[in-house]
N, C-alpha and C positions, 0 to 999 in steps of 0.2 A: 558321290552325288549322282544320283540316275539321271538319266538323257531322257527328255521329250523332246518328241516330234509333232508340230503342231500343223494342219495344212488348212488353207483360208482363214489365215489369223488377222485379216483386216480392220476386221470392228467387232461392234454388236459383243454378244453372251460372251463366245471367247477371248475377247479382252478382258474382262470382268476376273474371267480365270487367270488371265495370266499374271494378273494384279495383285491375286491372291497367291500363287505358288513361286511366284519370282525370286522368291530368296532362297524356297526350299530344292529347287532342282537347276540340273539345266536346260534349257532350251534353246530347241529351236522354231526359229518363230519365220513362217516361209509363206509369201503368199504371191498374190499372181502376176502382179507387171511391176517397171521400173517406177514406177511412180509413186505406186505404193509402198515398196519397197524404203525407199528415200523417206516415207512418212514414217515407218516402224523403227529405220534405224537412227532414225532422230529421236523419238518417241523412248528408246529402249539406249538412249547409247551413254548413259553409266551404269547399267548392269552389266558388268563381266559374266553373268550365268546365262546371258542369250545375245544367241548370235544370229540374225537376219539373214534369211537368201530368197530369192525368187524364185519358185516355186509353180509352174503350169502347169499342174498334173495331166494336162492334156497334150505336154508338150515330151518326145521321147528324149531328146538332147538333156533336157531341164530332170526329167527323171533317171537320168545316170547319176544324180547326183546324191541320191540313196542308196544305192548298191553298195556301198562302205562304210557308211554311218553305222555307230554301235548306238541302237534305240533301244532303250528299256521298255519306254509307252510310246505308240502313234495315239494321235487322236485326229480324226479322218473326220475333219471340219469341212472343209472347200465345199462349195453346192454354189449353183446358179437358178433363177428361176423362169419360167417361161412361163404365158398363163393366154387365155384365148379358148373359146368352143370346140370341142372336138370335131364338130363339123369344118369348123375354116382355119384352127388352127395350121400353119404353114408345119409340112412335114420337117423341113428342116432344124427347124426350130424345137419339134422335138426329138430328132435325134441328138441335138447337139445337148438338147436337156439329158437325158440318157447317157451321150458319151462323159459329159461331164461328174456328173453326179451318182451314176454308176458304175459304168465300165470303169475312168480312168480311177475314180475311188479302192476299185478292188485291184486294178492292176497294183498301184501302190500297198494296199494293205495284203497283197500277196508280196510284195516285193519284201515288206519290213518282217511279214512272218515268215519268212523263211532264214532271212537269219536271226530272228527270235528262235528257230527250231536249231540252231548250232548251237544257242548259248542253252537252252532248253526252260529259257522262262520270259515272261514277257507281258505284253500286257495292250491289247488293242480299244480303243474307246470308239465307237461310230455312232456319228451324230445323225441320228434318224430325223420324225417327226411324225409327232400326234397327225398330222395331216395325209401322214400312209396308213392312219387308220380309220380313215372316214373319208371319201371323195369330199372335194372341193369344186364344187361347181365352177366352170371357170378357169379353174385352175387344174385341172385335171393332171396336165402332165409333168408337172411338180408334184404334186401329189400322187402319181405311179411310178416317179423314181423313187422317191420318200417309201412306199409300199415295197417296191424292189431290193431297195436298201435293208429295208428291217427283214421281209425275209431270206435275204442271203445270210444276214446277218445270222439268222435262227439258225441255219443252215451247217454256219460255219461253226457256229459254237455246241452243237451237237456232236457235229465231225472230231473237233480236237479232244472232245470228253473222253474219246476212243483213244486217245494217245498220251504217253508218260508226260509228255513234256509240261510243265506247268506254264501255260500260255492263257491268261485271263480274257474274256471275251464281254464286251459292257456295249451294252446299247443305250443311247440316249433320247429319249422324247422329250422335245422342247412342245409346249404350245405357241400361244402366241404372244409374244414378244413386242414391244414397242424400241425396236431396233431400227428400222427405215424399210427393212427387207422386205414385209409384207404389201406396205405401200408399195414399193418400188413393183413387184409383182405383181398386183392387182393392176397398175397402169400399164403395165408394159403390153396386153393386151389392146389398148387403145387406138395404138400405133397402127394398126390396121384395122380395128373393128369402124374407127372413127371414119374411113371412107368409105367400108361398102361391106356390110352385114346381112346375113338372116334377123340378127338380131336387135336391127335399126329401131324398132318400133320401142323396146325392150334397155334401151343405153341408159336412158334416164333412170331408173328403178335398179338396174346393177349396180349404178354407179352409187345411187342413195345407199342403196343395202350393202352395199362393202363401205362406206364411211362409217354408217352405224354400227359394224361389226367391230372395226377397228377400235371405235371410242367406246364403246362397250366391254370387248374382250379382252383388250392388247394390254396386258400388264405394264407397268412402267418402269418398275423395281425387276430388275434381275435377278436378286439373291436367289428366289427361289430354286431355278434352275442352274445356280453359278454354283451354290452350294453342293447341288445333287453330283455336276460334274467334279468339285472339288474330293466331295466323298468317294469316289469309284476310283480319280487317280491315287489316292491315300489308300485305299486298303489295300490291308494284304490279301483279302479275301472280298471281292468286292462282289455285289448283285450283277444278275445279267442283264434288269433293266433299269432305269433309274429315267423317272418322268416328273414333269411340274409345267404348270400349275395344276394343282390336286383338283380343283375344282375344271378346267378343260380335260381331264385325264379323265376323269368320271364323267361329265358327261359324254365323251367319247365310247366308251365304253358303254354307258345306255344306250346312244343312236345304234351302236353294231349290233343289240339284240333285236332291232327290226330291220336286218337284211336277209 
């Protein structure tokens, strides 16, 4: 039975998966504090094929505890969001977007490929998003780690083309989702735009045009994207991108021929 490795398996799409492949591997299902933690292994505790840990990928203590795991697949889920004007966006906030979502993401998915490269086969999945390929007003710096991600990702999967080892490389573009994540994102901006803004005059009309986006765009049904991620850990020979829904994949793709 092959080993997955799953990281930010708290809710939302990757649950969806896990629900789906639970019988057929095993897992591990790791995400970021005790609390959560307590939720999944309740959640999960008569499947003998997963087994729950906490999981900071921000944290070095917490990442020793990959350096021995035999992983057939990561799937490099974890991402937080941070969202606010590049003008008053607070710096820290996006670094810590960056440290999380990129930096510590590849520290681990350099950690699991390298001993993917002892066994000489393997198999990484990293959850991008449609939203690195189009700015999000607003949201910009979710949206440049999301960009950072896919092309490291490109990066990476070119690099290993060059080498024996058979090590699978899958990028995944989710759009949007009616998960919580996107709300949750969109407000968390508020938290300081609501006391003192350039763009005071302007709150009322963001705040309309991101509810209207949401009830308009934000799928409700998962499958689409649960499928696509289902298809990439099942093959033996899987795509290097796998994106849904079909219809924000194309129009993304239209917006980027007028940049």
């Amino acid at each position: 039975m092959q080993k997955i490795l799953i990281t930010g398996a708290r809710s939302g799409i990757i649950n969806k998966v896990i629900d789906k492949i639970q019988n057929d591997y095993f897992i591990y299902v790791t995400v970021h504090t005790e609390s959560q933690l307590k939720a999944v292994k309740e959640k999960y505790k008569n499947n003998k094929n997963i087994k729950c840990f906490k999981l900071d990928i921000t944290n070095q203590k917490d990442i020793q505890k990959l350096k021995n795991l035999d992983i057939d697949i990561l799937i490099s889920n974890a991402a937080i969001s941070e969202s606010g004007p590049i003008l008053e966006l607070p710096i820290e906030k996006l670094e810590n977007n960056f440290q999380t979502n990129v930096f510590s993401n590849f520290n681990i998915i350099q950690i699991v490929l390298k001993n993917m490269m002892k066994k000489k086969k393997g198999k990484v999945i990293v959850m991008g998003s449609l939203a690195g390929k189009i700015p999000m007003p607003f949201a910009g710096s979710y949206s440049a780690t999301k960009a950072s991600i896919i092309k490291l990702t490109e990066a990476l999967n070119f690099e290993l083309k060059l080498l024996e080892e058979k090590i699978d490389i899958v990028l995944i573009l989710p759009g949007l989702y009616k998960t919580g994540f996107n709300k949750l994102m969109f407000d968390k901006k508020y938290e300081f735009m609501d006391v003192n803004s350039y763009f005071d005059h302007h709150l009322k009309l963001i705040k309309q045009s991101e509810n209207i986006i949401l009830k308009l765009f934000e799928k409700r049904k998962l499958d689409s994207i649960v499928n696509k991620i289902e298809t990439a850990i099942k093959s033996e020979n899987p795509k290097f991108i796998y994106s849904a829904p079909l219809s924000q994949n194309l129009f993304t793709k239209i917006v980027s021929l007028f940049y």
